[in-house]
C-alpha positions as CSV (number, residue, x, y, z in Angstrom):
1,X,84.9,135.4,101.2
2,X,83.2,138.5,101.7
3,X,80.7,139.7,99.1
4,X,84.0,142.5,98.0
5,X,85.8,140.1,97.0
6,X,83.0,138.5,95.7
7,X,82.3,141.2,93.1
8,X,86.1,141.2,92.1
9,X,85.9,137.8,91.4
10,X,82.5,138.3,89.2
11,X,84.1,141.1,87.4
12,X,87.1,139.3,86.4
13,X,85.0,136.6,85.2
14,X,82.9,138.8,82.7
15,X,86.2,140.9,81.4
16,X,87.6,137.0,80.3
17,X,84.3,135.8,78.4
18,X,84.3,139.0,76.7
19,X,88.1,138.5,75.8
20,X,87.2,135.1,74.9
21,X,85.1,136.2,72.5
22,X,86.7,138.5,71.2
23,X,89.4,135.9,70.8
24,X,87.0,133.7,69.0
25,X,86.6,136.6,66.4
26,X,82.8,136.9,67.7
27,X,80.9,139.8,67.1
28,X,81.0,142.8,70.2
29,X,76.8,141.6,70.4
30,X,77.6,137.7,71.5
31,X,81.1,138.2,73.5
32,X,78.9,140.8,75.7
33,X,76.2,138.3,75.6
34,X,78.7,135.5,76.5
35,X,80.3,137.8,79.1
36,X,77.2,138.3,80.9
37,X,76.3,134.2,80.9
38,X,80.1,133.8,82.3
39,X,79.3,136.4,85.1
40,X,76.2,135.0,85.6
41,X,77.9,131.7,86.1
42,X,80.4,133.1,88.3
43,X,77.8,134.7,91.1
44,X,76.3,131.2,91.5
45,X,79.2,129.0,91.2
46,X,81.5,131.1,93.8
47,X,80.5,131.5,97.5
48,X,79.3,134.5,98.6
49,X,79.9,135.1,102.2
50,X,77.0,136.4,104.6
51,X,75.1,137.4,101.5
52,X,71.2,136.6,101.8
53,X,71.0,135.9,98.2
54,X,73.0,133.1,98.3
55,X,70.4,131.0,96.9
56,X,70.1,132.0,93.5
57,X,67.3,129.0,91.3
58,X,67.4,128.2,88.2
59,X,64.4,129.7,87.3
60,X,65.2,133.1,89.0
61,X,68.5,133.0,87.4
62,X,66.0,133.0,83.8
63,X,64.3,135.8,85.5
64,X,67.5,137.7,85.2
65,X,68.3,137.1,81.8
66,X,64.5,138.1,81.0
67,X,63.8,141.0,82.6
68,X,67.6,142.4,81.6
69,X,66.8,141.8,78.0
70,X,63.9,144.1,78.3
71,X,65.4,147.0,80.1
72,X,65.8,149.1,76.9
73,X,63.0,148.0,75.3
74,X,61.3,151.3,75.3
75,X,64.6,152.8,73.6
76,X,64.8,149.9,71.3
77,X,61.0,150.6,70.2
78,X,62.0,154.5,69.7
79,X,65.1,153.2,67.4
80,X,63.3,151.1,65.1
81,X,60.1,153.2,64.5
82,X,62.2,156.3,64.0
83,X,64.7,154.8,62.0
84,X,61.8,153.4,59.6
85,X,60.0,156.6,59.4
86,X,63.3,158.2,58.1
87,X,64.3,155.1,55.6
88,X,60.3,155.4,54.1
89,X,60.7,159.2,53.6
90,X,64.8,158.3,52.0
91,X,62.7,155.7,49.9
92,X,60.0,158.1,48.8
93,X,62.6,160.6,47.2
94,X,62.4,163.6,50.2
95,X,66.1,163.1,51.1
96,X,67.2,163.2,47.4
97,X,64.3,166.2,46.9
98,X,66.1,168.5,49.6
99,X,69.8,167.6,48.8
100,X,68.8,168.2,45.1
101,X,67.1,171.5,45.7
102,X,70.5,172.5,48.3
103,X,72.4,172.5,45.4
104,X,70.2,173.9,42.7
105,X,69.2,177.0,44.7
106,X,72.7,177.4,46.9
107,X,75.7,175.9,44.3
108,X,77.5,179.0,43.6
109,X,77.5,180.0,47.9
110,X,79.6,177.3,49.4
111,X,79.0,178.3,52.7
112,X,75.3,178.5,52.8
113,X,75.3,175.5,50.9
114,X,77.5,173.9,53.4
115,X,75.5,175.1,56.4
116,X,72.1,173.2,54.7
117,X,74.2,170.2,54.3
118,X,74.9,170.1,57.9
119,X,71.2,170.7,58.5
120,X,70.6,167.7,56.5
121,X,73.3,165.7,58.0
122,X,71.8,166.6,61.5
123,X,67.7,166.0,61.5
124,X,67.9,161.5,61.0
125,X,70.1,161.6,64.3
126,X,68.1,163.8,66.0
127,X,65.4,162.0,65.3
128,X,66.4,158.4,66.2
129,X,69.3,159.2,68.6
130,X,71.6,156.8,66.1
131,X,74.7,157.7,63.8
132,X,74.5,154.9,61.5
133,X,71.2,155.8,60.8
134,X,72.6,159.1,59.6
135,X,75.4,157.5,57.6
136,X,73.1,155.0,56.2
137,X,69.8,157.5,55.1
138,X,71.5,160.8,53.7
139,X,75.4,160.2,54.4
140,X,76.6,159.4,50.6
141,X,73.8,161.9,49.3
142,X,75.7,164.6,51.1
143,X,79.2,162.6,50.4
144,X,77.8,163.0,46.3
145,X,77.5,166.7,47.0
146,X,80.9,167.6,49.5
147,X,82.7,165.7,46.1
148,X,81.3,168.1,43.9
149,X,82.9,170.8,46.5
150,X,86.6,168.8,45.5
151,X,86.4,168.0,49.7
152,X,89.7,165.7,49.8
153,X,87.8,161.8,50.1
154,X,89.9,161.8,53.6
155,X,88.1,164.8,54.9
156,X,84.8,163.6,53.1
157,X,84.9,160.4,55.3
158,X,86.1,162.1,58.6
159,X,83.2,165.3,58.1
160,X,80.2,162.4,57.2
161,X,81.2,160.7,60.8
162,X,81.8,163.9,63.0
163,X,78.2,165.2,61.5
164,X,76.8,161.7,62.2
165,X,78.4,161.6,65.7
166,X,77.0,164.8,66.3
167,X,73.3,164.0,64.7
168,X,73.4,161.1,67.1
169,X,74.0,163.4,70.5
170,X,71.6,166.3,69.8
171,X,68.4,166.7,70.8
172,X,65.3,165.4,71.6
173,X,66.5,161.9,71.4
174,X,70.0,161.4,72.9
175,X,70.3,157.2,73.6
176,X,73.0,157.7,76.0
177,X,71.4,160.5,77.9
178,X,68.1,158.7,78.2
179,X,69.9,155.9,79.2
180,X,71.9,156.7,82.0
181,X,69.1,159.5,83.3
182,X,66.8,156.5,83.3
183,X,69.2,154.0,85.5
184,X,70.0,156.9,87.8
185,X,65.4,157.6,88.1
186,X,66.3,161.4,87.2
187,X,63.5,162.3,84.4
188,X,65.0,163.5,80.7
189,X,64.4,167.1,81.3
190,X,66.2,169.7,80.5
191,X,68.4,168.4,77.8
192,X,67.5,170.4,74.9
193,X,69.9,173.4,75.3
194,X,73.1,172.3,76.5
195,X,73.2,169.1,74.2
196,X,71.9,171.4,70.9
197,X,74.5,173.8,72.1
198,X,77.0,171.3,72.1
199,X,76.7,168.9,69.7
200,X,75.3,172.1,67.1
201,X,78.2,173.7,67.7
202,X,80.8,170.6,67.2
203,X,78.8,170.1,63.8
204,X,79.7,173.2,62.4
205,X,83.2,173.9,63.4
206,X,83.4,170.2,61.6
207,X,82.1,171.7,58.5
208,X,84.2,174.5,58.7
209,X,87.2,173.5,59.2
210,X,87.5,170.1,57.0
211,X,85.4,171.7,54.2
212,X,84.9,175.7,54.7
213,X,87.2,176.7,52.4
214,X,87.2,176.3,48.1
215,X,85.4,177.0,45.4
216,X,81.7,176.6,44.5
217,X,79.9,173.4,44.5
218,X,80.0,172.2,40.7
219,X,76.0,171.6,40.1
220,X,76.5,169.4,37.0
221,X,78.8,167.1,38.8
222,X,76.9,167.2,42.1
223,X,73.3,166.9,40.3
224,X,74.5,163.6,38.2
225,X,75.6,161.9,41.3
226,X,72.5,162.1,43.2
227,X,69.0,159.9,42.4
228,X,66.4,161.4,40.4
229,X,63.2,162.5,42.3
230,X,59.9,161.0,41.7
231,X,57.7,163.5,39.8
232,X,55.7,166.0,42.2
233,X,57.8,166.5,44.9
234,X,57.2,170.1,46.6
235,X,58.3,172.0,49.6
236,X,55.1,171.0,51.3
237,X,55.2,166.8,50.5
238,X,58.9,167.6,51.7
239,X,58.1,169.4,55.5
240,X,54.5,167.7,55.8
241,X,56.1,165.0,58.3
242,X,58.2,166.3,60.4
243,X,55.7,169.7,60.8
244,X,53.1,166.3,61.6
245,X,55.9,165.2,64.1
246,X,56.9,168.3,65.5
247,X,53.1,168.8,66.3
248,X,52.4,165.6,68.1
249,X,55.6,166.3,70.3
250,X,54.5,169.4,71.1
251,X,50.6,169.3,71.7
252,X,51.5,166.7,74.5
253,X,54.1,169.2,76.4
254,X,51.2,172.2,75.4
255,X,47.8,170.5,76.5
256,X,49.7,167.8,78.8
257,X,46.1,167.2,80.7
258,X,43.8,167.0,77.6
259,X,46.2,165.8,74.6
260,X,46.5,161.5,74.7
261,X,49.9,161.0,75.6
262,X,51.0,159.5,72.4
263,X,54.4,158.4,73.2
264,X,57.7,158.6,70.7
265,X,56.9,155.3,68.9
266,X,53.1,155.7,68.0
267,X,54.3,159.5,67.0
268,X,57.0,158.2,64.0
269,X,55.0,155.6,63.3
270,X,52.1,158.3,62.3
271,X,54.8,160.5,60.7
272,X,55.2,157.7,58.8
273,X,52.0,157.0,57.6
274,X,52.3,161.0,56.5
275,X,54.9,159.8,54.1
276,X,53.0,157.0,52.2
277,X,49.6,159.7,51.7
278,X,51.9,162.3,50.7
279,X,54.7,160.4,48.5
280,X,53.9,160.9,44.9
281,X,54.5,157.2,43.9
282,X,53.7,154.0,45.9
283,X,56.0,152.9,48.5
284,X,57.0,149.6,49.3
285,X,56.6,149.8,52.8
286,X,57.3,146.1,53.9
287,X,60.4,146.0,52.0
288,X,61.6,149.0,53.9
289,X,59.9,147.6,56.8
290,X,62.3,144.6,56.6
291,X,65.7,146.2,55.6
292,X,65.5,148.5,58.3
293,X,65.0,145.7,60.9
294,X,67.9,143.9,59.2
295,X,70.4,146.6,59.6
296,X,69.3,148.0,62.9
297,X,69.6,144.6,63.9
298,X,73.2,144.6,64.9
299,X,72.3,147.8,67.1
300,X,69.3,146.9,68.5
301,X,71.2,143.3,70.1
302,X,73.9,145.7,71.7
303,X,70.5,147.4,73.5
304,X,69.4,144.0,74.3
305,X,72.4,142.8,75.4
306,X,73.5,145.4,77.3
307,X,70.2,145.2,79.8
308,X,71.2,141.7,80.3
309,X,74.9,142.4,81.4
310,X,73.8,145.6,83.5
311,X,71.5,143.2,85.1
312,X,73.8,140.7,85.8
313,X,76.2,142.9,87.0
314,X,73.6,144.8,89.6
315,X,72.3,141.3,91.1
316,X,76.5,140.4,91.2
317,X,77.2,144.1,92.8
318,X,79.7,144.3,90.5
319,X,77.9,147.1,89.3
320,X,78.0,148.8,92.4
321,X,81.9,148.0,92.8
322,X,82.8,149.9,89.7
323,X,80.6,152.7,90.5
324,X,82.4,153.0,94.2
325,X,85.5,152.9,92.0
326,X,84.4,155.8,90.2
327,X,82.9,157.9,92.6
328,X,85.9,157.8,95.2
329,X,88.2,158.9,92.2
330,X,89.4,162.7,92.8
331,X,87.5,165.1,91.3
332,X,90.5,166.7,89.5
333,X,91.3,163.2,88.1
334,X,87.9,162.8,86.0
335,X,87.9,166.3,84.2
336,X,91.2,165.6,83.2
337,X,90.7,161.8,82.3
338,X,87.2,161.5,81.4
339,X,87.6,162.9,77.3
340,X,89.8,159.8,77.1
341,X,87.8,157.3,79.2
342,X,84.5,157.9,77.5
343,X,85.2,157.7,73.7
344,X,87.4,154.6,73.9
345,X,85.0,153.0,76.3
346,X,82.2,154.0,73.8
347,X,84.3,152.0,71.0
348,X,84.4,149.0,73.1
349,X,81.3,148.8,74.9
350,X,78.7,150.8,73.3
351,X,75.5,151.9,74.7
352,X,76.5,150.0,77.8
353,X,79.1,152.6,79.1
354,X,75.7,155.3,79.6
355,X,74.0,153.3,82.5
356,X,77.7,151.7,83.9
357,X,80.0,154.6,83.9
358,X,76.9,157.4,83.2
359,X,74.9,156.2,86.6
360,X,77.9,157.0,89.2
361,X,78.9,159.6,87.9
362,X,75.6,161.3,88.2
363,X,75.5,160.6,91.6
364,X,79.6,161.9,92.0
365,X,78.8,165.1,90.3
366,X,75.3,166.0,92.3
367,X,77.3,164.9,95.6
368,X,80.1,167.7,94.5
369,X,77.3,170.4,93.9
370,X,77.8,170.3,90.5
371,X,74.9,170.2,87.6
372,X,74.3,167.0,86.9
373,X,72.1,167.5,83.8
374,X,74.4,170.0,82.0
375,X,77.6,167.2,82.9
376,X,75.3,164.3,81.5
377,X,75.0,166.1,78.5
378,X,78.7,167.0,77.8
379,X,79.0,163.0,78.7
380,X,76.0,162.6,75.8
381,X,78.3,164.2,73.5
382,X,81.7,163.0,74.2
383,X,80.3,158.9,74.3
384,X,79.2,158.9,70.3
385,X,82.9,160.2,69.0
386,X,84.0,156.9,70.1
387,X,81.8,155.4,67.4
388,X,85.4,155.3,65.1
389,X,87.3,153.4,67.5
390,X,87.9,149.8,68.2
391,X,87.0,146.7,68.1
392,X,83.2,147.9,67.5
393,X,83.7,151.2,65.1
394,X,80.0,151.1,63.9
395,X,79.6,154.6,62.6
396,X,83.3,155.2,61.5
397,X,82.9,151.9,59.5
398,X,79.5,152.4,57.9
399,X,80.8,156.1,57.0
400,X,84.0,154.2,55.4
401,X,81.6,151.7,53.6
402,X,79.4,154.3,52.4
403,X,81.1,156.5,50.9
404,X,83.3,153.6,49.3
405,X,86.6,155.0,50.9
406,X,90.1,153.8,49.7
407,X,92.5,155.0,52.3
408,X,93.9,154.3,55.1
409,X,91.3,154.2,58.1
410,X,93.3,155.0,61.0
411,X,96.0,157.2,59.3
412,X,93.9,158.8,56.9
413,X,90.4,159.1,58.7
414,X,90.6,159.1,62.0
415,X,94.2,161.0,61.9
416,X,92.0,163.7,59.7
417,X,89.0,163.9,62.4
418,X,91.1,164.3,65.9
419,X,91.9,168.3,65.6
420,X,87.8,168.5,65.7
421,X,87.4,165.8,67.9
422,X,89.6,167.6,70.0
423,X,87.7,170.9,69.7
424,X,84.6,169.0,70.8
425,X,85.9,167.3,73.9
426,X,86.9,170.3,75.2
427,X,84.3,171.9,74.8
428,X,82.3,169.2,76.6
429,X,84.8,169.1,79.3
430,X,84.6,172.7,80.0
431,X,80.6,172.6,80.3
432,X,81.1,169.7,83.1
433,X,83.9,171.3,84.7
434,X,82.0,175.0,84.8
435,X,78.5,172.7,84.4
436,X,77.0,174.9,87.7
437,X,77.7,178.3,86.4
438,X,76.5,176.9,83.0
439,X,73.2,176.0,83.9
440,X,72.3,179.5,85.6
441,X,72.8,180.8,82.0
442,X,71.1,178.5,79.6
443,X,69.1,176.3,82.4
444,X,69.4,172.6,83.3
């Protein structure tokens, strides 16, 4: 058996223990955890052929597992701190503050209202590269407000995920992105334009065209929906943060050989420490502490789980059979096939699909002359509108939950959010397809 056939055999082995769990109704975290033990399994167990790595010990085998489990570990720590920094500043009233304020100052101008609310809806995924954070800090706050605008509750649902989808893919922290620049060693450089473009862009032609047009937003309605806020809240407690975070991030790129290089985590976790001097009222930051864990927990395991089956499938080379399969595809095949192929295998894999289908195709696109940084990021933004689809649907199904909708989820949401969906992935398809001529215009 040679080590082709080999990798075939590995492959077809993790596909079943994920269907197996999936069979078993487990959760998408242990079926990938269980397909990763079943390949695992499967590259001892079967013979290898001239391979030198034959030999594979128990205790190396651990090794695996181990060092897999930490792959993302510097991602997971940039979740979690940024994701607690924005649940302590929800807690302390500056989410319901700035939403409040929206619609004092901007009720009777729908569209300027509506282009705040996007604002809003944009800055927690930015922040912490996740779309369920965005949902779960300021999604029915804004839901409370796009009511008041009489926004149909199936158009409610599908603008709260497209806006979370696209908080989730723009800049400066773009998981996918990160992740797959970081398997293929290319640095995360050059980013910022072409995913702010893009995802910026998608945000507001979603606004626009599920809730541009009506009346006014009705102030009394919208105003008794949302919390009260703590007493002394101003415009300077609300920007004091993120001015605090915005200047850490940049001092390092301005002084980069005198300013300590902080890094992202140490950064929120002092922009959180802004929020407890300058809330008005006492915060109970262990309690948030502890509910953010618990509900980034489900996320953070796909991270960790994730490094453990990309590991397993590198030391298999089943990794490096799938990305021969990609990068001998035609060229012409992947523009026209990739809008498809990356959502749905966003719904079913997750973060995985960055560093297994991200990784060759870097290496495809370079090979064919074309940008690879400008075609990463139209990747970055087509990945996280698979977030609705099945079996994992994680932001489509927190945006359902949170804003307590009744309808039908594939026939009344989803069905709602494909025109713009649409709209987006081809936009992101004609950046990588035109991704050369792009990138002399707005840089890689």
């Amino acid at each position: 058996m040679t080590m082709f056939h080999h990798s075939i055999l590995v492959l077809l082995a993790i596909v079943a223990a994920f269907a197996v769990g999936k069979k078993l109704s487990l959760n998408t975290e242990i079926s990938m955890l269980l397909s990763a033990l079943g390949g695992l399994v499967a590259h001892v167990l079967l013979p290898k052929g001239i391979d030198p790595r034959s030999a594979l010990p128990f205790t190396e085998a651990i090794r695996h597992l181990v060092e897999g489990s930490f792959t993302y570990f510097d991602v997971c720590l940039i979740f979690m701190t940024a994701t607690f920094f924005m649940s302590l500043y929800k807690e302390a009233g500056g989410v319901a503050f700035i939403v409040r304020r929206i619609v004092l100052g901007f009720h009777n101008r729908r569209s300027v209202c509506l282009l705040l609310l996007v604002l809003v809806m944009m800055i927690p995924g930015a922040i912490t590269g996740s779309g369920a954070t965005t949902v779960l800090t300021v999604g029915s706050l804004v839901g409370s407000v796009l009511l008041a605008m009489d926004v149909p509750a199936n158009k409610r649902v599908a603008l709260i995920f497209l806006l979370a989808a696209m908080s989730a893919a723009c800049p400066p922290i773009n998981l996918w992105a990160m992740m797959a620049a970081a398997g293929a060693n290319m640095p995360y450089v050059g980013f910022v334009r072409p995913l702010a473009l893009l995802s910026v862009t998608g945000a507001l032609f979603a606004a626009f065209w599920l809730a541009g047009r009506g009346k006014p937003v009705d102030m009394d309605k919208a105003l008794s929906t949302l919390p009260e806020v703590p007493e002394g809240w101003n415009w300077l407690r609300a920007a004091a943060p993120f001015l605090i975070l915005a200047a850490l991030v940049l001092a390092g790129r301005a002084f980069p050989y005198s300013f300590p290089i902080l890094g992202l985590p140490l950064i929120f976790m002092t922009s959180a420490l802004a929020v407890c001097v300058i809330s008005p009222s006492r915060l109970p930051v262990f309690r948030v502490a502890r509910n953010t864990v618990k509900s980034l927990l489900g996320l953070v395991s796909i991270m960790v789980v994730v490094g453990v089956l990309i590991q397993v499938m590198t030391l298999s080379g089943v990794r490096g059979l799938l990305s021969l399969a990609v990068v001998t595809l035609p060229l012409g095949v992947l523009f026209f096939s990739l809008w498809l192929i990356l959502p749905a295998s966003e719904g079913i894999l997750q973060y995985a699909v960055a560093p297994l289908f991200g990784v060759p195709l870097i290496m495809l696109f370079n090979m064919k002359g074309l940008d690879p940084v400008i075609s990463l990021a139209a990747w970055s933004v087509m990945w996280p509108l698979g977030d609705c689809l099945p079996p994992t649907a994680v932001v489509g199904r927190a945006a359902v939950m949170e804003l307590d909708f009744k309808g039908d989820y594939y026939r009344g949401f989803v069905k709602t959010a494909l025109p713009v969906m649409g709209f987006i992935l081809l936009l992101s398809t004609l950046f990588m397809v035109y991704s050369k001529e792009i990138a002399e215009v707005i840089g890689g």
